[in-house]
C-alpha positions as CSV (number, residue, x, y, z in Angstrom):
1,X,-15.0,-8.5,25.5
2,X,-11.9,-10.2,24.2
3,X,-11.1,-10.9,20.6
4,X,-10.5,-14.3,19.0
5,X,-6.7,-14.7,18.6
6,X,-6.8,-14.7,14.2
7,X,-8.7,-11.6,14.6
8,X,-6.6,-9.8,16.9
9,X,-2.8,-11.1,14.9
10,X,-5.2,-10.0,11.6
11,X,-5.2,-6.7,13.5
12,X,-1.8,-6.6,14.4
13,X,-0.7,-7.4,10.9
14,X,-2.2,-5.0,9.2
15,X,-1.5,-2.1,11.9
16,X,2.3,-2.5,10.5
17,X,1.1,-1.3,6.9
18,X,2.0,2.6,6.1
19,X,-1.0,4.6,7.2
20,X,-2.6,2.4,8.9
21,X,-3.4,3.2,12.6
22,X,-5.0,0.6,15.1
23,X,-8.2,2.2,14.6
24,X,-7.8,1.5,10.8
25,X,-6.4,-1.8,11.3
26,X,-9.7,-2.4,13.1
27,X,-12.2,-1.5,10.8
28,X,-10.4,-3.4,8.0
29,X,-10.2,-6.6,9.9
30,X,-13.6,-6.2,10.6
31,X,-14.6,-5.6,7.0
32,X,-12.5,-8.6,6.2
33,X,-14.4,-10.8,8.9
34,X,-17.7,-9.7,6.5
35,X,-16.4,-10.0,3.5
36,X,-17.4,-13.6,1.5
37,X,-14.9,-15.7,2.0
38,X,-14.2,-15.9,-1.9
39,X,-13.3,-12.2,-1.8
40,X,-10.9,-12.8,0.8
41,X,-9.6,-15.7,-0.7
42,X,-8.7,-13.5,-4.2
43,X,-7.1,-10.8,-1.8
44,X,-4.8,-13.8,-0.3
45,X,-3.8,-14.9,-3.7
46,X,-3.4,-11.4,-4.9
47,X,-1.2,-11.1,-2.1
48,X,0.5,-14.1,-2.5
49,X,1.3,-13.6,-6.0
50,X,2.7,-9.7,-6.2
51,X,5.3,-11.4,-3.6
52,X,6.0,-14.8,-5.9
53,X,5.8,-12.9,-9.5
54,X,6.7,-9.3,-8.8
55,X,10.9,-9.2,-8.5
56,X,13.4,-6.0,-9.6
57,X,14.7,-5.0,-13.1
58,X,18.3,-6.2,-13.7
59,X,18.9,-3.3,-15.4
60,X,17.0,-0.6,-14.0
61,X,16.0,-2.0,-10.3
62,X,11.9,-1.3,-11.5
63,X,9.3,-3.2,-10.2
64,X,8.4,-5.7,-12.9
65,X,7.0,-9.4,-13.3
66,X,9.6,-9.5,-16.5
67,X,13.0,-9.1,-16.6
68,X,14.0,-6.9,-18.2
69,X,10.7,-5.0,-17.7
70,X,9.2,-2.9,-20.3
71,X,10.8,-0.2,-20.3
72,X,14.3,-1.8,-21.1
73,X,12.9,-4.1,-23.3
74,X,10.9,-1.9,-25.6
75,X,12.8,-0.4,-28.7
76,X,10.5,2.5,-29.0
77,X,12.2,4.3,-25.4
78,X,15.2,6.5,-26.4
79,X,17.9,4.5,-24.6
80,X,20.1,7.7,-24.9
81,X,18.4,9.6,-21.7
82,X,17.8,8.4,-18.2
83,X,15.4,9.5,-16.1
84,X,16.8,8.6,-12.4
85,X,14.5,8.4,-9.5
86,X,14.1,7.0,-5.7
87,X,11.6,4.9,-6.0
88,X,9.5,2.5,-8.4
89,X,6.0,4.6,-8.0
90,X,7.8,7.6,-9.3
91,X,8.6,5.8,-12.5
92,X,4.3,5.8,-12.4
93,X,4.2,9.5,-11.7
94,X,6.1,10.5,-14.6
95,X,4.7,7.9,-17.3
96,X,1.2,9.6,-16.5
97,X,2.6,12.6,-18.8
98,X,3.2,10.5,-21.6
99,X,5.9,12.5,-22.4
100,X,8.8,11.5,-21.0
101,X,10.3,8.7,-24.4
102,X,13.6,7.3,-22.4
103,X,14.8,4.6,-20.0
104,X,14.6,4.4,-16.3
105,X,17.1,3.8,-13.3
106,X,15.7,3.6,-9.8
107,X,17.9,4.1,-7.0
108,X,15.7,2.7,-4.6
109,X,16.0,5.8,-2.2
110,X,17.9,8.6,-1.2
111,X,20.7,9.5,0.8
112,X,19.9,10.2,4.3
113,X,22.8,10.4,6.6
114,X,20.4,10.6,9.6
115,X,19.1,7.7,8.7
116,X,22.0,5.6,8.0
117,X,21.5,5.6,4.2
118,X,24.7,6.5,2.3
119,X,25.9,6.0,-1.3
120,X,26.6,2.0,-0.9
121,X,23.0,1.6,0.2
122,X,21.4,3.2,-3.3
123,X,21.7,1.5,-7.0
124,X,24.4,4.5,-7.8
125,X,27.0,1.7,-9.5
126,X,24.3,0.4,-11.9
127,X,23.8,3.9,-13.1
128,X,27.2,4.7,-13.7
129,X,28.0,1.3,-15.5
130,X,24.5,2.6,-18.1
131,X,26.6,5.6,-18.8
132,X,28.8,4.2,-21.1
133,X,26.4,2.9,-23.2
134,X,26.1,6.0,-25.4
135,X,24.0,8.0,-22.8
136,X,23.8,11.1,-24.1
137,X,21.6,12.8,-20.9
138,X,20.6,11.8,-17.2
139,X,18.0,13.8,-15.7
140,X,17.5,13.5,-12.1
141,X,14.0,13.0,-10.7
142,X,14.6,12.9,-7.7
143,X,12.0,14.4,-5.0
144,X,12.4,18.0,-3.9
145,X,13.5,17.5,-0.4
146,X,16.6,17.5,1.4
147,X,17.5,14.4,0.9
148,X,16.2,14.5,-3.1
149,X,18.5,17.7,-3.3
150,X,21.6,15.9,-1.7
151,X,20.7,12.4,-3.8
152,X,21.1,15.0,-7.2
153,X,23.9,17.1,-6.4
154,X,25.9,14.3,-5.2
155,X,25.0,12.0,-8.3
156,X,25.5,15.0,-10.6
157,X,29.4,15.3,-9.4
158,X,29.4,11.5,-10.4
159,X,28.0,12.0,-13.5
160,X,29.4,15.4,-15.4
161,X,32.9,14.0,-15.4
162,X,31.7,11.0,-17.4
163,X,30.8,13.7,-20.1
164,X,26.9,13.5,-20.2
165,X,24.7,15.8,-19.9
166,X,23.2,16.3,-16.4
167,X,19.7,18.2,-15.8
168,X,17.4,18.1,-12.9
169,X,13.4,18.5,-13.0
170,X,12.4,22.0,-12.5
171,X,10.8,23.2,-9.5
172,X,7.0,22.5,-10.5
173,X,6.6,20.0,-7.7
174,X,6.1,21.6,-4.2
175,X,9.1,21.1,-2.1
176,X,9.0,18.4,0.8
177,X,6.3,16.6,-1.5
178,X,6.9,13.4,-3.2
179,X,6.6,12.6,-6.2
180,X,3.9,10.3,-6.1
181,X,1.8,12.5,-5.2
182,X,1.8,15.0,-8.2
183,X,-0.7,15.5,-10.8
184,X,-0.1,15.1,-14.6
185,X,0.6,18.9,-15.6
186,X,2.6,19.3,-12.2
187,X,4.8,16.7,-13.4
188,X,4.8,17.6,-16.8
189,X,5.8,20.9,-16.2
190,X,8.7,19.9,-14.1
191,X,10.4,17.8,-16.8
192,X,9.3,20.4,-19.8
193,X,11.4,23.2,-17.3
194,X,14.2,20.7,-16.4
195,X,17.6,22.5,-16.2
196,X,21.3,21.6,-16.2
197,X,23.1,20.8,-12.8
């Protein structure tokens, strides 16, 4: 039996999503073909608007539907440490402790000469243009893998000439994870036992 052509570029569609296998692309189209058509219609504008509203920080390249988001626009963050990390979900990881007062800078990766990805391609220049600002610390979130580990250490030589303090998270976090994936004491422990680089 063949499938009707929406069904099968439905299919197709969501097979290209992270995760998502043709077997799971399957059963979702399916339950979309069930669901009311009012539910799918609030997942298409949900959709639809995350791609319209949602844009970058000009400051710290976060995901954000203001600019600048919260973070930089609240006065209650200590704009004197920086927390750097790879990618906008890791911002969320560490704002579950409810510890961590300062600012943001997402680099929106990390290096990965394998992969083609080199200093040009991260938001490194932004970073070092906050320094001046009266930063007095940058700790570097960064995930504990290789590339995290070569993303810190090479961002660290950047940074210690400039005269601020440098640390990096402590090893709380299992190495190869990501940060996304850590629980709230995990991650609080790692920025409690932070060290200098």
């Amino acid at each position: 039996m063949s499938l009707p052509d929406p069904l099968i570029r439905l299919i197709e569609e969501l097979q290209r999503l992270p995760g998502i296998g043709p077997k799971g692309a399957q059963r979702l189209a399916f339950h979309i073909l069930k669901t009311p058509r009012e539910q799918t219609d609030r997942l298409s504008d949900a959709l639809r608007e995350v791609k319209e509203r949602v844009t970058y920080c000009s400051v710290c390249n976060n995901i954000t539907d203001i600019d600048p988001c919260a973070y930089c626009g609240s006065g209650a963050r200590d704009p004197h440490v920086i927390c750097v990390v790879e990618e906008p979900q890791n911002v969320a990881a560490i704002e579950k402790t409810r510890e961590f007062k300062g600012l943001y800078h997402v680099l929106m990766g990390a290096l990965s000469p394998l992969q083609g990805i080199g200093p040009d391609d991260l938001k490194i220049a932004g970073l070092l243009g906050r320094v001046s600002n009266g930063v007095t610390e940058i700790i570097l979130a960064t995930n504990p893998n290789v590339e995290g580990e070569a993303t810190a250490i090479y961002l660290a030589r950047l940074l210690k000439p400039l005269g601020v303090k440098v640390t990096r998270i402590a090893m709380g976090l299992p190495v190869g994870s990501d940060l996304e994936y850590a629980d709230e004491v995990t991650m609080h422990k790692a920025l409690e036992g932070r060290r200098e680089v």
